[in-house]
C-alpha positions in Angstrom: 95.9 99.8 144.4 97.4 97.6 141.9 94.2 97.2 140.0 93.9 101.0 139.3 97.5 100.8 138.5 96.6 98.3 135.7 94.2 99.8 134.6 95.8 103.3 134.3 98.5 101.9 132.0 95.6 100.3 130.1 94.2 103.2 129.4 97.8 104.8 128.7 97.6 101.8 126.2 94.7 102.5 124.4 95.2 105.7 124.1 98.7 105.5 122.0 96.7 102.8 120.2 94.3 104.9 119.1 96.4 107.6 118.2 99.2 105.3 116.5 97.3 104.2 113.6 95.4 107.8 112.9 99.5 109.4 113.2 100.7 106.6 110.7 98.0 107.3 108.1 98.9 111.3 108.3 102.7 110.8 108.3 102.1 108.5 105.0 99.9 111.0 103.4 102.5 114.0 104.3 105.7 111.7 102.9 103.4 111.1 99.7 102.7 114.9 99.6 106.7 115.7 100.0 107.5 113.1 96.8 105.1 114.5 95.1 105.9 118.1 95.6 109.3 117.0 95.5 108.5 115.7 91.3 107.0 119.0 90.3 109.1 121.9 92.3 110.7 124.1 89.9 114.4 123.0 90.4 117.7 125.8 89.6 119.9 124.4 92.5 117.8 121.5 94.0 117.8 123.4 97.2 114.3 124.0 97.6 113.8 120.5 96.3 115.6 119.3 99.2 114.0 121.4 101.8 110.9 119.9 101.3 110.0 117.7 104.2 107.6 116.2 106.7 107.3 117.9 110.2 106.0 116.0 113.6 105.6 118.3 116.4 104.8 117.2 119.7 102.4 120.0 120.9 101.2 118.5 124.5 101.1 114.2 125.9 97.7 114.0 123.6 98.2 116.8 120.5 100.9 115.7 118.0 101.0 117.4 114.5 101.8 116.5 111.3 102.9 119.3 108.3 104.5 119.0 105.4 107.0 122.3 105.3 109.6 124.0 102.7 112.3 126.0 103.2 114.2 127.3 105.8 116.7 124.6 106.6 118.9 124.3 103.5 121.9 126.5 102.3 121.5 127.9 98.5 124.9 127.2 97.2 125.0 129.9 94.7 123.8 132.7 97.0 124.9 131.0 100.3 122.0 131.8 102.2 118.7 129.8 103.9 116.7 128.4 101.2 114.3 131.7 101.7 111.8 131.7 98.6 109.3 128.3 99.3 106.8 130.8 99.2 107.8 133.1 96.3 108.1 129.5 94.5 104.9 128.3 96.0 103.3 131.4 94.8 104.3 131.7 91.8 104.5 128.1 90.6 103.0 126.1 93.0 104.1 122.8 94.2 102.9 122.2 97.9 99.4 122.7 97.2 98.6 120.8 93.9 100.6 117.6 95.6 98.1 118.2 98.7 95.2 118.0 96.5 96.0 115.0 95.0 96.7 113.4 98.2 94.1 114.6 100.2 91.3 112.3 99.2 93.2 109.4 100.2 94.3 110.3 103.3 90.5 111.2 103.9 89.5 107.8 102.8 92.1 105.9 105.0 91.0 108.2 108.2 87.4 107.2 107.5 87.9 103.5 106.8 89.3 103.6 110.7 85.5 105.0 111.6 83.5 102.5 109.8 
């Protein structure tokens, strides 16, 4: 019984190994994506600057994801409400999605260097 016992937490093991390193490579990318947004946002308070920010969700023991969101979290201090616009901004001016495509190939080439 103690052989199956080892070798269950063996392959509880390998499993967070596996998952570690892909995780670490996405939560890198997103932070880069966040600065980089971050540099370009159009700024009239610096709330929306501030509510950019990496999310990791733990869906389910094997599903974890990794997002980079805006808005929703801060306080505008001239209008004293929930930073509320990301989107008008995004839309309008976009931030999120040009600092995604800049990022993008690299986190694509560090997910396929684990692969090879």
């Amino acid at each position: 019984m103690t052989d199956l016992n080892a070798l269950q937490k063996d392959i509880v093991n390998l499993r967070h190994i596996l998952m570690s390193e892909p995780l670490r490579i996405l939560i890198d990318g997103a932070n880069q994506i966040v600065n980089f947004a971050q540099s370009i946002v159009r700024v009239d308070t610096g709330t929306l600057r501030s509510d950019i920010r990496v999310e990791v969700r733990q869906s389910t023991a094997t599903i974890t994801s990794v997002a980079v969101a805006a808005g929703g979290t801060q306080t505008n201090p001239k209008t004293g409400l929930i930073c509320n616009y990301a989107q008008i901004i995004e839309r309008k001016y976009p931030y999120l999605a040009p600092a995604m495509e800049l990022v993008r190939p690299q986190i694509t080439a560090n997910l396929e260097a684990l692969h090879k």
